[in-house]
Structures are given as structure tokens and as C-alpha cells.
N, C-alpha and C positions, 0 to 999 in steps of 0.2 A: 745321166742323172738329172740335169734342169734340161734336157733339150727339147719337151715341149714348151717350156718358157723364151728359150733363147730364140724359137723360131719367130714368135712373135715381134722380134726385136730386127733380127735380119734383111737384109737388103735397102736399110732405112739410110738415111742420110743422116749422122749424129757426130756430134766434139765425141774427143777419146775420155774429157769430163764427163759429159752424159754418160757416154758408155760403160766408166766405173761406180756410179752412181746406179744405172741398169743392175750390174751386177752384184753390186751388195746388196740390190733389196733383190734379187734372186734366191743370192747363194746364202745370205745371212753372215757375210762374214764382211770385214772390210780390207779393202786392197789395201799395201802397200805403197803406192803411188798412182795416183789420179792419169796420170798420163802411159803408163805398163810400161815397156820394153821393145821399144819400136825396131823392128828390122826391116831393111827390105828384100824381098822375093825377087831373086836373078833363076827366071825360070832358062832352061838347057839349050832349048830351041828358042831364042828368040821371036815373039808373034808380032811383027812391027806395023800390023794392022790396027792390032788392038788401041786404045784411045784412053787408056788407063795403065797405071804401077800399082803394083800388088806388096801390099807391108804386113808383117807378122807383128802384131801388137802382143807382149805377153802381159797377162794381170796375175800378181802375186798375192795371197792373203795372211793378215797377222795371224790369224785363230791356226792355219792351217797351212799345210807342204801343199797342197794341191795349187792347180793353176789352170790359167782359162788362155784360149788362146784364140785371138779375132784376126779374121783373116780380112783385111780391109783393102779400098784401092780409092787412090786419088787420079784425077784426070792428069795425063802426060802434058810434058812441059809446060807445068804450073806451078811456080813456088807456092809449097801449101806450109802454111804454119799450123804444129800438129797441136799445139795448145789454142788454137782459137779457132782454126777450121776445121768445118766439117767432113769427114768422111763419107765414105759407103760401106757398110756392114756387110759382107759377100757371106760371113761363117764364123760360128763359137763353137767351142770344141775346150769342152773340162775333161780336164787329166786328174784322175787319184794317183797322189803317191804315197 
């Protein structure tokens, strides 16, 4: 639905503020909370090469059931504060419900 917009936005370095600010003036609607739904991704196989943790950010909207979902990652063993540090944007992905 917006995913020539969201790709312009992807693989950038941004706060999860930015990033809901991104997404209102995308989607026209406004989140729910500035900061989404943070989870972290315990992928199966272990890749302990990798040099990054993978978080599922979800953003809710007032107007609307639908939702967006940022697939981010911060660099390994680093305490990251997810209201003032930046992440990296890997994927957006809007759900209609």
C-alpha cells in the first residue's frame, strides 16, 4: 500500500520518534505511541557471526486497526536506549485488518 514510500526510508539510521513521525505523514494517520511495540527477534539458528540484534517494532494507528511493522536492529552488546538512540531500519511492512 505505501511501500514505494517506506523504501525510501529503509536501511537509514533513525530514533523510533522519527520513525513514527515517517509514518504519519506516509500513512495520514497518527500512531498511537511514538515509540510502537518493541520486541526482540530470537531467530532458530543462532548466527553468532552476525554484529547486530534484530527487534520487531510494531506502530498502531488512532484513525485505524491496521498496523506497520519495522523490522530494525541495533549493534550486539550495546546498551541501546530505544527513546533516544538510533536504530537501523532493515523493513516496513503495513498490515490491513
Amino acid at each position: 500500500m505505501h511501500e514505494e514510500k517506506f523504501v525510501l526510508i529503509e536501511n537509514k539510521e533513525i530514533t523510533l520518534r522519527e520513525l513514527a513521525s515517517e509514518l504519519e505523514a506516509i500513512t495520514g494517520y497518527t500512531v498511537t505511541d511514538s515509540f510502537g511495540d518493541i520486541n526482540r527477534i530470537v531467530a532458530q539458528k543462532p548466527n553468532f557471526d552476525d554484529d547486530f540484534e534484530t527487534f520487531l517494532v510494531t506502530y498502531e494507528f488512532n484513525e485505524t486497526a491496521d498496523i506497520v511493522d519495522a523490522t530494525v536492529t541495533t549493534p550486539r552488546n550495546e546498551k541501546i536506549n530505544f527513546k533516544t538512540d538510533p536504530v537501523k531500519l532493515r523493513l516496513l511492512s503495513y498490515k490491513s485488518r
